[in-house]
N, C-alpha and C positions, 0 to 999 in steps of 0.2 A: 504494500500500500504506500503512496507518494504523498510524503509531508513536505510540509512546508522547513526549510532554513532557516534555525534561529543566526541572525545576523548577530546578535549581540555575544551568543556563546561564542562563533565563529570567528569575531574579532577580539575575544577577550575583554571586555567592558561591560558595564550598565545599562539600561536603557533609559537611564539618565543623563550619565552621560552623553551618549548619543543624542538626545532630544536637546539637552545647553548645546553644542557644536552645534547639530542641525538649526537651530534660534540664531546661534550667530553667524550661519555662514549660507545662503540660499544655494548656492550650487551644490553643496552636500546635500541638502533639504532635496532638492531635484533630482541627486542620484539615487538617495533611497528610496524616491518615490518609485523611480524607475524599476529598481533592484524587487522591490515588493511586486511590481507589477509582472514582470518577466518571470519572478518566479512561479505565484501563482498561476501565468502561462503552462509553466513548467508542469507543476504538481498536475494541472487541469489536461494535458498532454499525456500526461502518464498514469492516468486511472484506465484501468481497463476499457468500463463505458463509453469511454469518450472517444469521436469521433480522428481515432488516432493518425497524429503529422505521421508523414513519413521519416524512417533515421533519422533522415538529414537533417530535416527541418528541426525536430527535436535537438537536434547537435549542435544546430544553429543557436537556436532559443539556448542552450546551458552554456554553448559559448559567450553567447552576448553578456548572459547575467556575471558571467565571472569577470568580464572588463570592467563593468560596472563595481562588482565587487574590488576588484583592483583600484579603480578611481575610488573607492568609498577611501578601502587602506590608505591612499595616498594622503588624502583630505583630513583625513584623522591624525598625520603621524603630524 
């Protein structure tokens, strides 16, 4: 079964942290939005039911989110 990525386990922080940085910085604020969105993609891709991407596209969708994720790391450090 496809869950969802805690970002905050993933990057080692709070989700408080995360929420003061994202307050003070909109383009972070914009990647997470992003990063929730693609994932969700993700999970909703990989349920059984669902009217399943092909590989690729699947591949496509987990790459994009991990650049994202990369920019998040970046914004944070």
């Amino acid at each position: 079964m496809p869950v969802t990525h805690d970002l905050c386990q993933d990057l080692n922080c709070t989700k408080d942290q995360i929420q003061q940085k994202r307050s003070e910085d909109p383009r972070l604020d914009s990647l997470l939005q992003k990063y929730s969105q693609l994932d969700a993609e993700v999970v909703d891709a990989e349920k059984p039911a669902s009217a399943a991407l092909s590989d690729d596209a699947l591949e496509t969708l987990k790459k994009k989110r991990l650049q994202i994720k990369d920019e998040i790391v970046q914004r944070l450090q």
